[in-house]
C-alpha positions as CSV (number, residue, x, y, z in Angstrom):
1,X,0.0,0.0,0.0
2,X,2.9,2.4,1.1
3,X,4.7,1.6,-1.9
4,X,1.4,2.8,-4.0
5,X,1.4,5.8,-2.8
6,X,4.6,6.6,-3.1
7,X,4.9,5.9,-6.7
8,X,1.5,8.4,-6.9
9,X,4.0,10.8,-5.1
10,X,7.0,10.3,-7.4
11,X,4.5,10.8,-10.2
12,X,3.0,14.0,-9.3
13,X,6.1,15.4,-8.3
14,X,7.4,14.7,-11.3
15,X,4.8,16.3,-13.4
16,X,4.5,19.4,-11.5
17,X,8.1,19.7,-11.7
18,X,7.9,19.7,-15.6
19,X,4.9,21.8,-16.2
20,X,6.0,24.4,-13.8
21,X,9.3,25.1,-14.8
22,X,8.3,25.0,-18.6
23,X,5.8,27.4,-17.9
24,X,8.0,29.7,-15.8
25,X,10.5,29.7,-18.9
26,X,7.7,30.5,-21.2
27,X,6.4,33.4,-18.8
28,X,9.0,34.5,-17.1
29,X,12.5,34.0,-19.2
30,X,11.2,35.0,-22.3
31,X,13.7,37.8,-22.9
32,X,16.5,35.5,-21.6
33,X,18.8,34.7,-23.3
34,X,20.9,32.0,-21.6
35,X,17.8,29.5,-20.9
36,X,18.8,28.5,-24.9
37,X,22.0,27.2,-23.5
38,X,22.4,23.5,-24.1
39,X,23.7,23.5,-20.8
40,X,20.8,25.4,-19.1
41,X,18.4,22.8,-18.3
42,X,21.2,20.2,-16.8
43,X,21.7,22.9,-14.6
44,X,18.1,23.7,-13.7
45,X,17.6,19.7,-13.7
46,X,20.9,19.3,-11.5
47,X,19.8,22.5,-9.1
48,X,16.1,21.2,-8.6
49,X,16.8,17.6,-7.5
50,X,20.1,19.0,-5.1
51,X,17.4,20.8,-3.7
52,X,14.9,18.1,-2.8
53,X,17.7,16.0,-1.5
54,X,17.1,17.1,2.2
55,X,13.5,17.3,1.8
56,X,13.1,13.6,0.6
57,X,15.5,12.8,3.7
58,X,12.9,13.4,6.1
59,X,9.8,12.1,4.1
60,X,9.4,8.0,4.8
61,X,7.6,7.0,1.8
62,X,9.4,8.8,-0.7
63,X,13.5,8.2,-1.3
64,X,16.1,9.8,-3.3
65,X,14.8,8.6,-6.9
66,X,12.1,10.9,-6.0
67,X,14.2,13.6,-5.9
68,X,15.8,12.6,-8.9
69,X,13.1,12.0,-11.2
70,X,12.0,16.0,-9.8
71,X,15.2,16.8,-11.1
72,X,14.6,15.0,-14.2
73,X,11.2,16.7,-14.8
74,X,12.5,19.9,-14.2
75,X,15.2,19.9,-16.5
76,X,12.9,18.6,-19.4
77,X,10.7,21.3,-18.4
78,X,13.4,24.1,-19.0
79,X,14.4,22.4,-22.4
80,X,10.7,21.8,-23.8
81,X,10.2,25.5,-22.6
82,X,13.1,26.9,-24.2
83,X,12.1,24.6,-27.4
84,X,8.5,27.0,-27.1
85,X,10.6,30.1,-27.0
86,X,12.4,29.2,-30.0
87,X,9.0,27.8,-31.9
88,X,7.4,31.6,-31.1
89,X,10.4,33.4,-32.4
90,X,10.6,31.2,-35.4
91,X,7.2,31.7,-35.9
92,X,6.4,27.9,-36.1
């Protein structure tokens, strides 16, 4: 059962990771220009899951994949937002 609902945890986290930082890219970092880095969402992806590292620590049903696959979300968040940017500038 515990394991259930972790995996529903992992999931959303996940998500919410992705859709948030791709729309704060498209919002927010329009005018940006190193978010078209190559580079920019390891970093952001890197960042994010270095960041849920201690709060994963204290959580019993959730582990450290958690926090990676958060960090995985969030850097294919930046990159799919970045990929928007360029789309909209293109004109595509």
């Amino acid at each position: 059962m515990f394991e259930l609902i972790g995996l529903a945890v992992t999931a959303a986290v996940s998500i919410g990771g992705y859709l948030q930082s791709r729309r704060f890219v498209r919002r927010r970092l329009t005018y940006v220009e190193a978010v078209q880095k190559p580079g920019a969402a390891v970093v952001a992806g890197v960042g994010a899951a270095l960041v849920a590292m201690p709060v994963v620590a204290f959580l019993p049903i959730i582990g450290a994949g958690t926090a990676g696959l958060f960090g995985a979300g969030v850097g294919t968040g930046v990159a799919a937002g970045a990929r928007d940017l360029r789309r909209r500038i293109s004109g595509y």
